[in-house]
C-alpha positions in Angstrom: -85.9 122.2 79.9 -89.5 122.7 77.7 -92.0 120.2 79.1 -92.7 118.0 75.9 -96.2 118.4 75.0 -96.2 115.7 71.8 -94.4 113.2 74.4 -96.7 113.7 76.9 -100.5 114.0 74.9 -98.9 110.2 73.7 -98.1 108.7 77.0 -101.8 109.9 78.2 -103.2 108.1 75.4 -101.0 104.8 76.7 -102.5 104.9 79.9 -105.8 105.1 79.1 -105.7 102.2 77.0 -103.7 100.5 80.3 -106.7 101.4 82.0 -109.0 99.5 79.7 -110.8 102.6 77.9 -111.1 103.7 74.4 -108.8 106.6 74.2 -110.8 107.4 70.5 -114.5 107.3 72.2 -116.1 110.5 72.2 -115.7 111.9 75.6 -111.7 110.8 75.8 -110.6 111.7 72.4 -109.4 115.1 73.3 -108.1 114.1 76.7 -104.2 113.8 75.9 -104.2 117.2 74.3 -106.1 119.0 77.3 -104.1 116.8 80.0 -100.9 117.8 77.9 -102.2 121.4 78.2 -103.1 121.3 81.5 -99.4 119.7 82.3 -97.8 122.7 80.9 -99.7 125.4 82.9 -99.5 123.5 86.3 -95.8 122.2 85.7 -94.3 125.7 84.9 -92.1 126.3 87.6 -90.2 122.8 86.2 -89.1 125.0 82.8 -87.2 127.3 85.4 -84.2 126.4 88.4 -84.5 128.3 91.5 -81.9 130.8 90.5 -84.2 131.4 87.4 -87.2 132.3 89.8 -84.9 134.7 91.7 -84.1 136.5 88.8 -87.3 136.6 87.3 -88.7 137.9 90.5 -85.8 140.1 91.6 -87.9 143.4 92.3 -86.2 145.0 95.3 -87.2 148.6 96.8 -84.1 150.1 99.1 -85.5 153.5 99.5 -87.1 154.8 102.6 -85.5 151.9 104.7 -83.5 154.0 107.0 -85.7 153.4 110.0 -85.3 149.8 109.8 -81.9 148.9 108.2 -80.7 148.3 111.9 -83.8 147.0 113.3 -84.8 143.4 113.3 -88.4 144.6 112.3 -89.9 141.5 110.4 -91.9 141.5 107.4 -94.5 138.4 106.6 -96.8 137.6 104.2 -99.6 134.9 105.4 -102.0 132.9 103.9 -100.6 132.6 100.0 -103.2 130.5 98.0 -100.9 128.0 96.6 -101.4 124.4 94.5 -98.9 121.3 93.8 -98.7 118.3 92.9 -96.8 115.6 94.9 -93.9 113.7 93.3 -95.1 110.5 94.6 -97.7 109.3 93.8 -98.7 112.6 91.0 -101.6 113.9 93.5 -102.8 117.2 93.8 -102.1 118.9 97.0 -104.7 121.3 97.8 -106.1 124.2 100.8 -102.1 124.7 100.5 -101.4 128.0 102.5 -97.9 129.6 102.7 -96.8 132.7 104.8 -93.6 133.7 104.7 -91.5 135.8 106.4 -87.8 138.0 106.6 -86.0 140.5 108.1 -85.0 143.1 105.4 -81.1 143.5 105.1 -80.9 146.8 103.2 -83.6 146.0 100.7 -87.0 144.6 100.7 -88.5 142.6 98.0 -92.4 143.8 96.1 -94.8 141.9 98.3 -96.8 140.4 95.4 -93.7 139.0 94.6 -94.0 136.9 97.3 -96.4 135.8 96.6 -95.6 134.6 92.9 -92.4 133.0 94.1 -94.8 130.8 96.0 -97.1 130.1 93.5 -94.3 129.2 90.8 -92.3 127.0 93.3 -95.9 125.1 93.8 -95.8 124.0 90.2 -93.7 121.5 90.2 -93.3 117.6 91.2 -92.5 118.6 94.7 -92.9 117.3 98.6 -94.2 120.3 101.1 -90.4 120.4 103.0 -89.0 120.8 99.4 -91.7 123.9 98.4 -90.5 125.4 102.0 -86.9 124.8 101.4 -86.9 126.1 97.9 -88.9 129.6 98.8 -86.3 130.3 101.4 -83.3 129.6 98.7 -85.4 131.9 96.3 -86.0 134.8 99.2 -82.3 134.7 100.8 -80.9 135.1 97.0 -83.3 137.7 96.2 -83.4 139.7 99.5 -80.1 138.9 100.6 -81.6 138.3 104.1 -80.0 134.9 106.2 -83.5 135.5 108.4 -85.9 133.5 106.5 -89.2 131.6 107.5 -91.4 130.0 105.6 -94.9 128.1 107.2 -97.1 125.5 104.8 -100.1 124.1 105.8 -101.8 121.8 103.2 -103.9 118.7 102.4 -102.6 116.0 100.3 -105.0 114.2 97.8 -102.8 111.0 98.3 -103.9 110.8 101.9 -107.3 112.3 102.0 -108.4 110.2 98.5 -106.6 107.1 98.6 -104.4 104.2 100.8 -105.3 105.7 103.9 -108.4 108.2 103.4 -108.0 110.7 106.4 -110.1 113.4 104.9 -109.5 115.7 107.9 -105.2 115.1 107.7 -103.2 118.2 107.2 -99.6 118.7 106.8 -97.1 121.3 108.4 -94.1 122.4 107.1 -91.7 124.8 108.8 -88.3 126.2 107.5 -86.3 128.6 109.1 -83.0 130.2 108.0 -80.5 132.4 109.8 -82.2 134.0 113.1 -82.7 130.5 114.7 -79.4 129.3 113.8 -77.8 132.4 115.4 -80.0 132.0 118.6 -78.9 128.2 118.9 -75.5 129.7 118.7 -75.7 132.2 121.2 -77.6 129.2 123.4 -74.7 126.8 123.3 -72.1 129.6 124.2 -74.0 130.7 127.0 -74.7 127.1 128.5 -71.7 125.5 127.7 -68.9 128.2 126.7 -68.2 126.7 123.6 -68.3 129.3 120.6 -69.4 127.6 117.2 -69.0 128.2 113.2 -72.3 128.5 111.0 -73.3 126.6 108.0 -75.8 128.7 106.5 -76.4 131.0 103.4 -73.5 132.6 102.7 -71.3 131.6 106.0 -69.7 128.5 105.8 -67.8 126.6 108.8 -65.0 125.3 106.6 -61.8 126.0 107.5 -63.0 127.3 111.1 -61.0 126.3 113.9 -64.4 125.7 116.0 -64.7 122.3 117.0 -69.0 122.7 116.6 -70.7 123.6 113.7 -74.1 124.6 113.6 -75.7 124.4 110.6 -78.7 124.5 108.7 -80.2 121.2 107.0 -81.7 123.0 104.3 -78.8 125.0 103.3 -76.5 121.8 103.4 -78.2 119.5 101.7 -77.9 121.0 98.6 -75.7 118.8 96.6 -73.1 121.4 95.4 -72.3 122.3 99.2 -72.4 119.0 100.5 -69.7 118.2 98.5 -67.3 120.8 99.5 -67.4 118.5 102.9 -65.2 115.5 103.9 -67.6 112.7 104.5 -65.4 112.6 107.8 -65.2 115.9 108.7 -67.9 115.7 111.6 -67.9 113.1 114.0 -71.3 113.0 116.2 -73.9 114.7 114.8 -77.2 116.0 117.1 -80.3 116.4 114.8 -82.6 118.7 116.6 -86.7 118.5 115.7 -85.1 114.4 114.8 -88.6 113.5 113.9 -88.0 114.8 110.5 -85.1 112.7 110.4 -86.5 110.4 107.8 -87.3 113.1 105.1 -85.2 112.8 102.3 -83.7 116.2 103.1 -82.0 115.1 106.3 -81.3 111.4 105.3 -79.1 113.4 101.6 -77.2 114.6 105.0 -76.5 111.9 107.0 -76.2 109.0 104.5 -73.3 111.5 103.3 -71.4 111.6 107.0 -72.0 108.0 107.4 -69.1 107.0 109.7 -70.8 110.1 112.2 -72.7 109.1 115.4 -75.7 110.3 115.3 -78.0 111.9 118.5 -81.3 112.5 118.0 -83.8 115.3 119.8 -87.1 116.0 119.5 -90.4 116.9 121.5 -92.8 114.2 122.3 -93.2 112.4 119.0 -96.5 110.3 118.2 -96.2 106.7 118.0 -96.3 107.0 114.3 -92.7 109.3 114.4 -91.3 106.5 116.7 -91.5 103.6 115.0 -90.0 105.5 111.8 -87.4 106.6 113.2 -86.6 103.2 114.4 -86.0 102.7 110.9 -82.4 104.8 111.5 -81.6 105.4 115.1 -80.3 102.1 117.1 -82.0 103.0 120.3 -83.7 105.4 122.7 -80.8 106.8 124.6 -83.1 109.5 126.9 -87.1 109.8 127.4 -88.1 113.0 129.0 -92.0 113.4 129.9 -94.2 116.4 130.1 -95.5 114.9 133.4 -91.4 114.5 134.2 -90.8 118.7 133.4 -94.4 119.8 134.9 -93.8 118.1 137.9 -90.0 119.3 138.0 -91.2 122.9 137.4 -89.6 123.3 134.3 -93.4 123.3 132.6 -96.4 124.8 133.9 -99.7 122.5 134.2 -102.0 123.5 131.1 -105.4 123.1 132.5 -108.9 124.1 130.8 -111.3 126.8 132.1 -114.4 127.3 130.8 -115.0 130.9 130.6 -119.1 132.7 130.1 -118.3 134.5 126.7 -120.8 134.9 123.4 -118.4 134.5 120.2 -119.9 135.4 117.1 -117.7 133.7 114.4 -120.6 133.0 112.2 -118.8 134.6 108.9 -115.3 132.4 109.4 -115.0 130.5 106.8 -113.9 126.6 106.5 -111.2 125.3 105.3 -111.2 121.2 104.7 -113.7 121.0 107.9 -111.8 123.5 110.1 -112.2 127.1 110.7 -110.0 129.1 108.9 -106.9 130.3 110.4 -106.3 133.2 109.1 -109.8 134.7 109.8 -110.5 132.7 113.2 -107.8 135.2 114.6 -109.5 138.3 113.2 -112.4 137.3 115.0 -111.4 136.5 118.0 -109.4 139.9 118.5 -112.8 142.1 119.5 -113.1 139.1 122.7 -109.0 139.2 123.3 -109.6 141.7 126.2 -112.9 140.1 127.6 -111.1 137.1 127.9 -108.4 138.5 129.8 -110.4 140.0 132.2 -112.0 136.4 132.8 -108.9 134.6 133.3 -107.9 137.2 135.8 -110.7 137.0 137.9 -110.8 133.2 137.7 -106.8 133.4 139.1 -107.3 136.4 141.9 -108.9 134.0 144.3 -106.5 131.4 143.9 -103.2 133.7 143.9 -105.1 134.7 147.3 -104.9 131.3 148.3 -101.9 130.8 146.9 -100.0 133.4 149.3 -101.9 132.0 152.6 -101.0 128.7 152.0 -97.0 129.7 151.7 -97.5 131.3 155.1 -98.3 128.2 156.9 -95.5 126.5 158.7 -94.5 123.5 157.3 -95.4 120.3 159.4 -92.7 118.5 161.3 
C-alpha cells in the first residue's frame, strides 16, 4: 500500500491548528508538505511486506562454500546504524545498533545486504522485539538458514524526552532462531529422556507423536501459523526468559492457548519485571537466589580486583553517555594479555593457599 502523501500533508495541517498555531504563518506554511515528504522516506519499509524485503534483497553467493557447508562457522554483521520510529507514541528511536548473525546453509547472503534489510525493516511503525523478529523472518527466507540471531540496542525518544525522562535508558532486544532451539532440545533429552518436536522455520510439530514441543515464540506467533493450532492442543506451557511475557509477541501466544497452564522462568528480574508480570501469572511458584546457587556451588562468587594497568581509550567514542561498544572492545584487545597475566598472579597465592588448607584435617 502507497503511503498517502495528499492525506497526510492535510492531517499535519489539522494538528497544528489542534495545537493552537497558525498552519499559514510563515515558518509553518510548508510544514505538511515537508512532514509529508519526510513521512514517505522514513516510512518506506511500510510500502513493502517482509516477503517483499526478501525478494528485493535476495542476493545469495554459493560458490566457494565447500569448506564451510558442513561447519557451523558463523557469520555476523555488528553495529548496523539503524533509525525507527515507535508505534506508540510516533517517537523516534535513535543510537539504534543491530548485529546480526547466521550460520550459512549452502548459501550466504551479500553482506551489505544485511545491512539494508536492517535499515528497511527500521522504517516502519515498529517496537524493537518486532524490528528483531522481522530481520530474522527476512534472513531465514533469504538464507534459508534456521540459525538466526539478531542483537538491538537502542534509545527510545519516548523514554529519554518525555513521561519518564531517563536520558541514560537503553533497550535490548535479542532473537534467536534454530541453534538455541535445537540445544534446548538436545537439553531436555539428556536431562530428562524425553525426545521433543520443533516449532520453528520450516519444522512444524503438528502431527508429531511427541508429547513436548519446543518452539520458537517468534516463529509462532505469526498469525497464519498460529492458526494451523488447536487452541487446545498444548496443555501447560513453560515460557523461558518469562520476563518478556508481557510483550505483545508472547501474550498473541498465550491469549490463543488460553485454557493452557502456564509456568514461567526467568533469571533474576528487577522489581520493575515483577510487578508486570503479576499482571498475568497468579503467583510465584519457585524463587531461586544467586546467594542460594553461589553458596550451593552451582555459581562461582564474582568479586572485584583492582588491577595496576594504564588504558588509553581516549579515541573511543560515545554513544548516549557511554563508551561505545563496538570500539571499547578494539581497545581493550592490546591490554587482553596484560590483564591476564595480572589475574594470574593475583590467584597463584591463593590457589597455594587453597591446596594447604585442603590438607588440614578436619576438626572433630
Amino acid at each position: 500500500m502507497a503511503i498517502d502523501r495528499k492525506a497526510i500533508k492535510k492531517h499535519i495541517r489539522g494538528i497544528l491548528i489542534a495545537l493552537g498555531d497558525d498552519p499559514d504563518r510563515e515558518g509553518l506554511k510548508d510544514t505538511p508538505e515537508r512532514v509529508a515528504k519526510m513521512y514517505e522516506e522514513v516510512f518506506e519499509g511500510m510500502n513493502y511486506s517482509n516477503k517483499e524485503i526478501a525478494e528485493m534483497f535476495n542476493k545469495t553467493f554459493e560458490q566457494g562454500l565447500d569448506t564451510i557447508t558442513d561447519s557451523k562457522d558463523m557469520v555476523l554483521v555488528k553495529d548496523i546504524d539503524i533509525f525507527s520510529y515507535c508505534e506508540h507514541h510516533l517517537a523516534l528511536m535513535y543510537d539504534v545498533k543491530v548485529s546480526v548473525a547466521y550460520i550459512p546453509n549452502g548459501k550466504v547472503i551479500g553482506l551489505s545486504k544485511i545491512a539494508r534489510i536492517a535499515d528497511m525493516v527500521g522504517k516502519r511503525l515498529q517496537l524493537q522485539e518486532k524490528i528483531g523478529s522481522d530481520i530474522a523472518e527476512i534472513m531465514e527466507t533469504v538464507t534459508e538458514s534456521e540459525d538466526i540471531a539478531v542483537y538491538i540496542e537502542g534509545c527510545h525518544s519516548c523514554m529519554t524526552a518525555r513521561g519518564i525522562k531517563k536520558n541514560n535508558s537503553k533497550t535490548v532486544t535479542t532473537t534467536f532462531r534454530g541453534e538455541l532451539l535445537d540445544q534446548a532440545s538436545d537439553k531436555l533429552y539428556q536431562t530428562t529422556g524425553l525426545t521433543t518436536s520443533l516449532e520453528k522455520a520450516e519444522s512444524t510439530s503438528i502431527g508429531s507423536c511427541e508429547r513436548v514441543t519446543v518452539a520458537s515464540v517468534q516463529t509462532l506467533s505469526q498469525e497464519a501459523r498460529l492458526k494451523k493450532f488447536k487452541k487446545d492442543d498444548f496443555g501447560v506451557i513453560v515460557v523461558d526468559e518469562a520476563h518478556h511475557a508481557m510483550s505483545k509477541t508472547y501474550q498473541r501466544v498465550l491469549k490463543y492457548f488460553d485454557s493452557a497452564k502456564v509456568l514461567g522462568v526467568t533469571a533474576t528480574p528487577d522489581r520493575a519485571d515483577q510487578k508486570n508480570l503479576g499482571q498475568f501469572f497468579d503467583s510465584k511458584a519457585y524463587e531461586y537466589t544467586l546467594h542460594q546457587a553461589v553458596k550451593e556451588d552451582y555459581l562461582c562468587p564474582v568479586k572485584a580486583q583492582m588491577i595496576p594497568l594504564e588504558l588509553d581509550i581516549r579515541n573511543v567514542g560515545l554513544s548516549n553517555g557511554y563508551y561505545a561498544v563496538g570500539e571499547i572492545g578494539s581497545s581493550l584487545e592490546p591490554y587482553l594479555n596484560q590483564i591476564a597475566l595480572e589475574m594470574l598472579n593475583y590467584r597463584e597465592p591463593r590457589r597455594k593457599s587453597d591446596k594447604k588448607k585442603k590438607k588440614r584435617p578436619r576438626d572433630r
